[in-house]
C-alpha atoms as a printed R data frame, in Angstrom:
    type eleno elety resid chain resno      x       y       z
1   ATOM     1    CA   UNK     A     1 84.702  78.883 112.388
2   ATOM     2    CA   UNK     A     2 83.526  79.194 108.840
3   ATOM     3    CA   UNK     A     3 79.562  79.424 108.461
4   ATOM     4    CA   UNK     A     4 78.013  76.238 107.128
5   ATOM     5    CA   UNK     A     5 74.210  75.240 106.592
6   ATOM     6    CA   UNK     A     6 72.511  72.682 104.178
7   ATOM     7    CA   UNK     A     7 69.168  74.598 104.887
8   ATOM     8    CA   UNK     A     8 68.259  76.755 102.189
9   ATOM     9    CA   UNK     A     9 67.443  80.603 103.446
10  ATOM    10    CA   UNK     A    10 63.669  81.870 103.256
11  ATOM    11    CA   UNK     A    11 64.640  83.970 100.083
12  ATOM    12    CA   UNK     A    12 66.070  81.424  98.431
13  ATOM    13    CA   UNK     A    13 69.680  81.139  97.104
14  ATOM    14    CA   UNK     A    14 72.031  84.236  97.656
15  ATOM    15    CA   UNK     A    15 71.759  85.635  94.249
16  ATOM    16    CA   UNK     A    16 74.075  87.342  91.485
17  ATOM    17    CA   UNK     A    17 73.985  90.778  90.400
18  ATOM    18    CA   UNK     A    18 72.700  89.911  86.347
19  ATOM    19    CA   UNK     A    19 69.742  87.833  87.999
20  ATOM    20    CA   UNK     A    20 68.618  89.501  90.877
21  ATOM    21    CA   UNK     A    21 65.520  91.257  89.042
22  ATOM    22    CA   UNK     A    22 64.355  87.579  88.466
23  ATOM    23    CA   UNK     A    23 63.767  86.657  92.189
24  ATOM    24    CA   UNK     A    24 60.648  87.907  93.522
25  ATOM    25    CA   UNK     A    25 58.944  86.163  96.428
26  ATOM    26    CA   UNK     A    26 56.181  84.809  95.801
27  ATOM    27    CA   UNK     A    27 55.101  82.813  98.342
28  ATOM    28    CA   UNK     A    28 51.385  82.079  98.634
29  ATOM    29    CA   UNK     A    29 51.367  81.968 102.106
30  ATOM    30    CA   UNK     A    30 52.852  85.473 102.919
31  ATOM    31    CA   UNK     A    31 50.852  87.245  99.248
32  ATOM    32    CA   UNK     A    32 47.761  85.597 101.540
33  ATOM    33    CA   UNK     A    33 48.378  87.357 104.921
34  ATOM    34    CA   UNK     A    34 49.459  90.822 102.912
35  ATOM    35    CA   UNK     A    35 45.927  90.635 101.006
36  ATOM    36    CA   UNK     A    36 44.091  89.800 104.006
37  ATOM    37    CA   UNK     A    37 45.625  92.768 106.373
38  ATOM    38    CA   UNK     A    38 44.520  94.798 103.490
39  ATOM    39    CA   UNK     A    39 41.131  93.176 103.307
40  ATOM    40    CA   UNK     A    40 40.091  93.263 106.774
41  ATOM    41    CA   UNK     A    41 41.520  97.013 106.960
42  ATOM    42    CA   UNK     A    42 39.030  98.229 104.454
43  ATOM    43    CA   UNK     A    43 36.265  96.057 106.043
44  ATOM    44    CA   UNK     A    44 37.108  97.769 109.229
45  ATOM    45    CA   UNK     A    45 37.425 101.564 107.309
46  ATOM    46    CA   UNK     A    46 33.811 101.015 105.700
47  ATOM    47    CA   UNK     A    47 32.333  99.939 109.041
48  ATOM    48    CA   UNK     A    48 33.998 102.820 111.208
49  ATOM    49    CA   UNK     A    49 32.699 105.353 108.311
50  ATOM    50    CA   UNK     A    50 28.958 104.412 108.704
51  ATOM    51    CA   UNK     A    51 27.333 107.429 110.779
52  ATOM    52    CA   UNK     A    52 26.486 107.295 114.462
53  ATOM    53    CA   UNK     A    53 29.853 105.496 114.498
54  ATOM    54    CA   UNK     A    54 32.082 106.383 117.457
55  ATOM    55    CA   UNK     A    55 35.137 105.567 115.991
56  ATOM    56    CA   UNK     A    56 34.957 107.892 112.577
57  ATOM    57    CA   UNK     A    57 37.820 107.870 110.808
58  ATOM    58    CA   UNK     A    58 39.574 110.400 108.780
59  ATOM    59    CA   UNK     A    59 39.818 110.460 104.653
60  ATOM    60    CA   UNK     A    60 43.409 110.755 104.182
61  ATOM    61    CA   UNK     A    61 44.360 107.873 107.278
62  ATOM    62    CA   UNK     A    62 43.391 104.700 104.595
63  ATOM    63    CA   UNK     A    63 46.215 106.618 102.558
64  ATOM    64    CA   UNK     A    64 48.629 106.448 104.643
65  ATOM    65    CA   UNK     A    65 47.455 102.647 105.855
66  ATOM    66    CA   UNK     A    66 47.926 101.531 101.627
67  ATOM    67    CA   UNK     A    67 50.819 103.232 101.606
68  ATOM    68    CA   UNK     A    68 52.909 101.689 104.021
69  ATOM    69    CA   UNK     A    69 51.078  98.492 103.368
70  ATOM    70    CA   UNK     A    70 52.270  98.706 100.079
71  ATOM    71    CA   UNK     A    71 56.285  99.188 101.092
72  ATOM    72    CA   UNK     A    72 55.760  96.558 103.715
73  ATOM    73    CA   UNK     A    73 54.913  94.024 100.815
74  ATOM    74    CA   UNK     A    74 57.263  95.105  98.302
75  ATOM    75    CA   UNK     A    75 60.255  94.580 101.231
76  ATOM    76    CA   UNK     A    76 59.225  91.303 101.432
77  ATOM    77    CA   UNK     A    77 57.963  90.355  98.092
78  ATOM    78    CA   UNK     A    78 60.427  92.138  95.430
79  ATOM    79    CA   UNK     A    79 63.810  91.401  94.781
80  ATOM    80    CA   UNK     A    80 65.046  93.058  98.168
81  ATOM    81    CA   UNK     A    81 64.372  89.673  99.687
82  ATOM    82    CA   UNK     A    82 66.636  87.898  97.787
83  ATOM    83    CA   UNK     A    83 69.775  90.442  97.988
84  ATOM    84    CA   UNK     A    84 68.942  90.471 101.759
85  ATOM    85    CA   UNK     A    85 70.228  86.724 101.864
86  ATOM    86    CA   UNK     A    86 73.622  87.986  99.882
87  ATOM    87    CA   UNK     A    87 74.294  91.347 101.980
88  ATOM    88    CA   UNK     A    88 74.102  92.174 105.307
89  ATOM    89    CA   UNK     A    89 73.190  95.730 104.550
90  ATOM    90    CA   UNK     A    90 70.239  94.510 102.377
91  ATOM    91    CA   UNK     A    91 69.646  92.660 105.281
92  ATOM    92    CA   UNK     A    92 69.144  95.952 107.507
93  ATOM    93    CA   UNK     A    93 67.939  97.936 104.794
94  ATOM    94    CA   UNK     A    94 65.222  95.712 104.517
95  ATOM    95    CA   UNK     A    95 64.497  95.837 108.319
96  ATOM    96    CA   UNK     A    96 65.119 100.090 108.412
97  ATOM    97    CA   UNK     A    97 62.067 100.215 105.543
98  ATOM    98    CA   UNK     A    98 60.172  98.097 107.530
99  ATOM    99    CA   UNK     A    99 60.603  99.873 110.845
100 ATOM   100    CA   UNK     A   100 61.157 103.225 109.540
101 ATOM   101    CA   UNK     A   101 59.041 103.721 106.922
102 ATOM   102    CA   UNK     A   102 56.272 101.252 106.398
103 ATOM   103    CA   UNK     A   103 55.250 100.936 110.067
104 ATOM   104    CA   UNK     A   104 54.823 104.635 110.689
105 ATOM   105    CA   UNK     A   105 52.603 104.980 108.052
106 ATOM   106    CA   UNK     A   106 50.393 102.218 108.720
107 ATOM   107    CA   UNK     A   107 49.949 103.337 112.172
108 ATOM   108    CA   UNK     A   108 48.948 106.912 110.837
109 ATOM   109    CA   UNK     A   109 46.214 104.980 109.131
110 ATOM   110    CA   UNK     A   110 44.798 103.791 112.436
111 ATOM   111    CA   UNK     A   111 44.576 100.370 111.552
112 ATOM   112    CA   UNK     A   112 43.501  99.604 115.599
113 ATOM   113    CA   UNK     A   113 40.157 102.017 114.763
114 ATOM   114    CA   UNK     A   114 39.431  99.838 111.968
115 ATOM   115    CA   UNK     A   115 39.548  96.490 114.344
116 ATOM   116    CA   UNK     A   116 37.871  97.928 116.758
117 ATOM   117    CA   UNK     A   117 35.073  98.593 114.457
118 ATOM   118    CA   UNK     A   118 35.130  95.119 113.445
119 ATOM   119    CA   UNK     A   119 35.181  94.265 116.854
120 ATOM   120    CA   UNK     A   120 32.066  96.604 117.623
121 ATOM   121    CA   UNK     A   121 30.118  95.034 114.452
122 ATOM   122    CA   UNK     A   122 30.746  91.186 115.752
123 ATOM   123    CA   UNK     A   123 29.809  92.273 119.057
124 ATOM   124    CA   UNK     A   124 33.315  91.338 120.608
125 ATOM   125    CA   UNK     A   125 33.109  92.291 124.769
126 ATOM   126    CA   UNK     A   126 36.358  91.522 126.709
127 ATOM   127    CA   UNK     A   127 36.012  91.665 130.371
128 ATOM   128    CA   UNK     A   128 37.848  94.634 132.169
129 ATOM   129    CA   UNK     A   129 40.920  92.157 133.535
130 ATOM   130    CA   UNK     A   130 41.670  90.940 130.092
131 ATOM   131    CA   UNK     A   131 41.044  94.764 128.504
132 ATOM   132    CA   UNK     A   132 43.446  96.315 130.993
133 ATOM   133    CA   UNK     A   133 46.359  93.593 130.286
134 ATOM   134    CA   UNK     A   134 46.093  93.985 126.793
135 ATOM   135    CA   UNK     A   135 46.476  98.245 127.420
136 ATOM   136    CA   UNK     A   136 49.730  97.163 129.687
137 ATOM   137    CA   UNK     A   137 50.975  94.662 126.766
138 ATOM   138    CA   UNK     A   138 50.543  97.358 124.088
139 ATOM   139    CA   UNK     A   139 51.731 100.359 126.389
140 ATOM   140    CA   UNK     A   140 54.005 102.800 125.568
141 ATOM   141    CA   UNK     A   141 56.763 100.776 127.924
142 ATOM   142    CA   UNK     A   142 55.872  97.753 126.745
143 ATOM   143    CA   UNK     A   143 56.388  98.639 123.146
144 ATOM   144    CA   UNK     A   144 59.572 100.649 123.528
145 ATOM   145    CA   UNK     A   145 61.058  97.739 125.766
146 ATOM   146    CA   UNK     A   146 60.088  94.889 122.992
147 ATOM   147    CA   UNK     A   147 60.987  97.139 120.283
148 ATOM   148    CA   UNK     A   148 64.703  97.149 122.239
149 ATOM   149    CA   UNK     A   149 65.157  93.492 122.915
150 ATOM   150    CA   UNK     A   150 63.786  92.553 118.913
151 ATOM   151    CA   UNK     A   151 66.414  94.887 117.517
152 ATOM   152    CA   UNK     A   152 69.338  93.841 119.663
153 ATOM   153    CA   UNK     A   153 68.769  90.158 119.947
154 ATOM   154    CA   UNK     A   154 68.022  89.474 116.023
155 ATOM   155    CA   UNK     A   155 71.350  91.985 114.738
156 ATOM   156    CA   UNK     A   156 73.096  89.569 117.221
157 ATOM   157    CA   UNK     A   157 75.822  87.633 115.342
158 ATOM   158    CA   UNK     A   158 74.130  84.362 116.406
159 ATOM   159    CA   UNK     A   159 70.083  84.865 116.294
160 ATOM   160    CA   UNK     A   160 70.845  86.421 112.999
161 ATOM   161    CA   UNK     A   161 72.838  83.564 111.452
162 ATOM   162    CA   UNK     A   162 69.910  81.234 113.199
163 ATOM   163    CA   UNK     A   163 67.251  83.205 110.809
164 ATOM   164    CA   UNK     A   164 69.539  81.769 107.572
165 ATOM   165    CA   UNK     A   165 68.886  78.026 109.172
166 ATOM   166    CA   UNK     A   166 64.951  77.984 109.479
167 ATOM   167    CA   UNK     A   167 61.935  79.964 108.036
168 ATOM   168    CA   UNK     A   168 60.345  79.931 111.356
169 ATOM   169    CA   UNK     A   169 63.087  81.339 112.870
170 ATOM   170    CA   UNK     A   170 63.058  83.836 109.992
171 ATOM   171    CA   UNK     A   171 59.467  84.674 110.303
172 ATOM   172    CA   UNK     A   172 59.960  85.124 114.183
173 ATOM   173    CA   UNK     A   173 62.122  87.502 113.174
174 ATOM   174    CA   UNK     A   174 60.557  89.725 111.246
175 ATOM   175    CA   UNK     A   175 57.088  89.404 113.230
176 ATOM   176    CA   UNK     A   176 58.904  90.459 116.434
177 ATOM   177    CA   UNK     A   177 60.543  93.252 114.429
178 ATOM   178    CA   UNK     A   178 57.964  94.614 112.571
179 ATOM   179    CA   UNK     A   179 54.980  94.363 115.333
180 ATOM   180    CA   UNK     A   180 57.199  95.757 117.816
181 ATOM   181    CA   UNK     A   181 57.741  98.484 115.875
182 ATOM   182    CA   UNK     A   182 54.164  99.224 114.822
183 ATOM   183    CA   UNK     A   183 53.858  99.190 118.549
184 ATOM   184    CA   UNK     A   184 56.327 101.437 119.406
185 ATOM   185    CA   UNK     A   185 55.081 103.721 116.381
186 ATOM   186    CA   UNK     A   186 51.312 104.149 118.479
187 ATOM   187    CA   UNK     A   187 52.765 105.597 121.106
188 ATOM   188    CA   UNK     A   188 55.309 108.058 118.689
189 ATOM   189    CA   UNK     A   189 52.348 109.414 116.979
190 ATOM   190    CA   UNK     A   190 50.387 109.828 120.001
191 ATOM   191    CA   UNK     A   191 47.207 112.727 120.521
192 ATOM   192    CA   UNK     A   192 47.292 113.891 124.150
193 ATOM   193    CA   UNK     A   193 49.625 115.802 126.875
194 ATOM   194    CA   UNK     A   194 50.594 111.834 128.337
195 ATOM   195    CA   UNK     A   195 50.853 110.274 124.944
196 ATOM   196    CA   UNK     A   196 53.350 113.351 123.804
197 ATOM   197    CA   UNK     A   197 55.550 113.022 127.150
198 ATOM   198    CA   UNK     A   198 55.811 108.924 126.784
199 ATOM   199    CA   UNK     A   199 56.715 109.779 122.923
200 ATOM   200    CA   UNK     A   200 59.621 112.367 123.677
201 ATOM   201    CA   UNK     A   201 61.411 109.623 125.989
202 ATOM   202    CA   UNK     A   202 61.022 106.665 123.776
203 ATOM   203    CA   UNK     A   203 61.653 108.595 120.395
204 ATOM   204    CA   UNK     A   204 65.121 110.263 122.086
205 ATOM   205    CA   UNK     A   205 65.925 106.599 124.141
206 ATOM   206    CA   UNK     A   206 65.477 104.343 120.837
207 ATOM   207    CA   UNK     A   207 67.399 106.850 118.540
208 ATOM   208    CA   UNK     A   208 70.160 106.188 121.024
209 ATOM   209    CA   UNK     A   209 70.114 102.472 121.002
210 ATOM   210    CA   UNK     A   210 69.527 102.257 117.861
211 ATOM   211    CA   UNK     A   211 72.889 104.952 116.846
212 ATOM   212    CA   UNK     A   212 74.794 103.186 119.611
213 ATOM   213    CA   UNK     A   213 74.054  99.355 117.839
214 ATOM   214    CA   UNK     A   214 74.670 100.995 114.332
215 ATOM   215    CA   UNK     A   215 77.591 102.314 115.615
216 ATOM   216    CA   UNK     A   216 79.118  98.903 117.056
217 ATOM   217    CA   UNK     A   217 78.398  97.343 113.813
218 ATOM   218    CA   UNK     A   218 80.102  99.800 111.824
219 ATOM   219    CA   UNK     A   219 83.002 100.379 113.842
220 ATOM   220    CA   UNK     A   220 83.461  96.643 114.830
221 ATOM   221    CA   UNK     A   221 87.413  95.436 113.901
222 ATOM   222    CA   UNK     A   222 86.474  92.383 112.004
223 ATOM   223    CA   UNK     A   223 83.409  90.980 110.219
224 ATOM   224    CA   UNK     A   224 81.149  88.851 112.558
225 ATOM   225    CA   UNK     A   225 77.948  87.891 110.484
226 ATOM   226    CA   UNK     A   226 79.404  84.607 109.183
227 ATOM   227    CA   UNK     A   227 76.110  83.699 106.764
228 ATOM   228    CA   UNK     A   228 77.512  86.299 104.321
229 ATOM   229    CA   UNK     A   229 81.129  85.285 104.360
230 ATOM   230    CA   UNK     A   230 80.972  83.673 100.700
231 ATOM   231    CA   UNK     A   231 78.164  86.350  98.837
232 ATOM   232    CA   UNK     A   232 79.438  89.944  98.964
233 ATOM   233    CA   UNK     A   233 82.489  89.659  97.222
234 ATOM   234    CA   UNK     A   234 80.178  89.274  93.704
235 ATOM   235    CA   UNK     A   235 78.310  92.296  94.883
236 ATOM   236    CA   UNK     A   236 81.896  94.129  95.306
237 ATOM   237    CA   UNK     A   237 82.006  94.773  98.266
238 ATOM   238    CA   UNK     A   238 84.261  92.933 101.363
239 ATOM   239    CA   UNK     A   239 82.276  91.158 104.259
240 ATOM   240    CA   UNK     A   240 83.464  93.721 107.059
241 ATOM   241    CA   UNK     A   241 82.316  96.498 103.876
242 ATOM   242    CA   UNK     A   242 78.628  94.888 103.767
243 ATOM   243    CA   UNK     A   243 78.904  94.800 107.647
244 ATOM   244    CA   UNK     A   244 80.100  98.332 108.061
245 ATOM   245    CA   UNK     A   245 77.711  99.641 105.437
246 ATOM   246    CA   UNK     A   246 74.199  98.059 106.867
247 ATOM   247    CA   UNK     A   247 75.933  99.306 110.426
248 ATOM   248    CA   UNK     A   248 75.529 103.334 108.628
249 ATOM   249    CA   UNK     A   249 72.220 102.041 107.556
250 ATOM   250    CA   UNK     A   250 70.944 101.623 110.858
251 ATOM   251    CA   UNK     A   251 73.187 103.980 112.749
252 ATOM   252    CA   UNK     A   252 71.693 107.013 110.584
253 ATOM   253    CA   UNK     A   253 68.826 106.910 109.611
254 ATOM   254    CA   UNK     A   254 67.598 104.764 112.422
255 ATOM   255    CA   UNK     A   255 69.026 107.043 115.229
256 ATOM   256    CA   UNK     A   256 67.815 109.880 113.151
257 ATOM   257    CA   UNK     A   257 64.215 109.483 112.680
258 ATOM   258    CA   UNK     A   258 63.327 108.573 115.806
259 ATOM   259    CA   UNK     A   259 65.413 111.759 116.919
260 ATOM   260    CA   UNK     A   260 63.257 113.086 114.963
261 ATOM   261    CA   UNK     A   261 59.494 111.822 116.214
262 ATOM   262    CA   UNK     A   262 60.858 113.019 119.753
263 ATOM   263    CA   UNK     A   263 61.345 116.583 118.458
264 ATOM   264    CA   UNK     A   264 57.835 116.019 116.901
265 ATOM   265    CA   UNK     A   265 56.498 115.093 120.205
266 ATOM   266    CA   UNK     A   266 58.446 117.679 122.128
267 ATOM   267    CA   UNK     A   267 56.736 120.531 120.072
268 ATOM   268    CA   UNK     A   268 53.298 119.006 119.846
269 ATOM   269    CA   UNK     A   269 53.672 119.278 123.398
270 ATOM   270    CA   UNK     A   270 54.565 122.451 123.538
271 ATOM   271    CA   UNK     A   271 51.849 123.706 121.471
272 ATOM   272    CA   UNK     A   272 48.967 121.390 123.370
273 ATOM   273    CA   UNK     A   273 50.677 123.213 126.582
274 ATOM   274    CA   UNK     A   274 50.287 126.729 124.976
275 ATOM   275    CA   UNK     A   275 46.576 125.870 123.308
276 ATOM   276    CA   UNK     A   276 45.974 125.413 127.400
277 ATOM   277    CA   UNK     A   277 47.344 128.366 128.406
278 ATOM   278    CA   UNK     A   278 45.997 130.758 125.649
279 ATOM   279    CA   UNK     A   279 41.983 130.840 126.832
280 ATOM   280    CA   UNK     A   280 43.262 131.825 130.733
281 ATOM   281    CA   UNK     A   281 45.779 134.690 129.302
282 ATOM   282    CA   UNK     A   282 42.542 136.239 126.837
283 ATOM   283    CA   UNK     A   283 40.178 135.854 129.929
């Protein structure tokens, strides 16, 4: 059945290749949020700098923190927005910069040291129940299985056509995708012996899902994500083209860097295992 819908898409119309520079996003609502992430980073930074302060954080992490903020915002502000509503390869592109890119770097900028200083300075106290569910909600299963369920339900042919129909739907989207992912990204770039061991299994379990759902994209035999049936051809490529390409999109990359952070973790294990090992062997 033919995809139909009098809604108007987040992005705004599906756009043509000699206007597409033209069609930035500039929401107030979302420019807002991005500022105020930024904002209440640095507040946080300057705060967990001050001496005495237990949570000290290094120079270089508010580089890495800008940095992916800043390809986090210009994914959803430039002109990517608007070819993501023509192709379903923007579409994933879009979501692989997100994941793959922009959320590992803000993580390496310790953005939770920064709110917990915040936290500290406002005198925030949790008691130990609600402490310890919050450590199970944001545990290394936890994040790995959310991380799973966002990426498979929302590349679903029907969730993802439902994201074309309503912003909210849209946003729920992309929160679910993106937070999951920063998530997921804590416990890849984890410090100790545990935190390396929960990284190897969820860096080598999502590269797998995430190869085996590029893969079914890519080698599906007909074209199944009905929103873009009318706005590839303009961009020259076929629908089941756009599909198969975004499926690559996902399938390598995707599958490859997290291959990739559970090699990392594998051999900062190995090395936090030797670093044990080495004082006994000189004694």
């Amino acid at each position: 059945m033919p995809y139909a819908s009098t809604a108007l898409p987040y992005c705004g119309a599906p756009p043509v290749p000699g206007s597409l520079w033209q069609q930035w996003n500039l929401d107030p609502v979302l420019i807002t949020v991005l500022i105020g992430s930024a904002a209440l980073y640095g507040y946080g930074r300057r705060i967990a700098e001050q001496p005495g302060h237990e949570g000290v954080m290094a120079r270089t992490q508010p580089i890495y923190f800008y940095a992916g903020w800043l390809i986090a915002t210009l994914a959803f502000i430039s002109p990517l927005c608007a070819l993501s509503v023509a192709l379903f390869s923007a579409r994933v592109g879009q979501h692989m910069i997100l994941v793959l890119i922009a959320a590992p770097l803000i993580m390496l900028g310790r953005p939770g040291a920064a709110l917990a200083a915040i936290a500290d300075r406002a005198r925030c106290t949790a008691g130990s129940g609600t402490v310890a569910l919050l450590r199970v909600l944001t545990g290394s299963a936890a994040a790995w299985i959310a991380f799973a369920v966002a990426v498979w339900f929302w590349h679903a042919p029907g969730p993802y056509a439902a994201t074309f129909e309503a912003n909210w739907i849209y946003w729920a989207m992309h929160i679910t995708l993106f937070g999951s992912s920063l998530l997921l990204w804590r416990t890849l770039i984890g410090g100790d012996a545990p935190q390396h061991a929960a990284a190897i299994v969820s860096g080598f379990t999502t590269s797998l899902h995430m190869g085996l759902l590029g893969a079914l994209i890519t080698l599906a035999p007909r074209a199944v994500y009905e929103p873009h049936a009318s706005t590839t051809l303009s961009w020259g490529l076929g629908m089941l083209e756009d599909q198969q390409l975004g499926g690559v999109i996902m399938w390598v990359p995707g599958g490859g860097l997290f291959l990739a952070a559970g090699l990392l973790s594998a051999a900062a294990l190995l090395r936090s295992l030797g670093d044990r090992h080495t004082p006994a062997l000189r004694s």
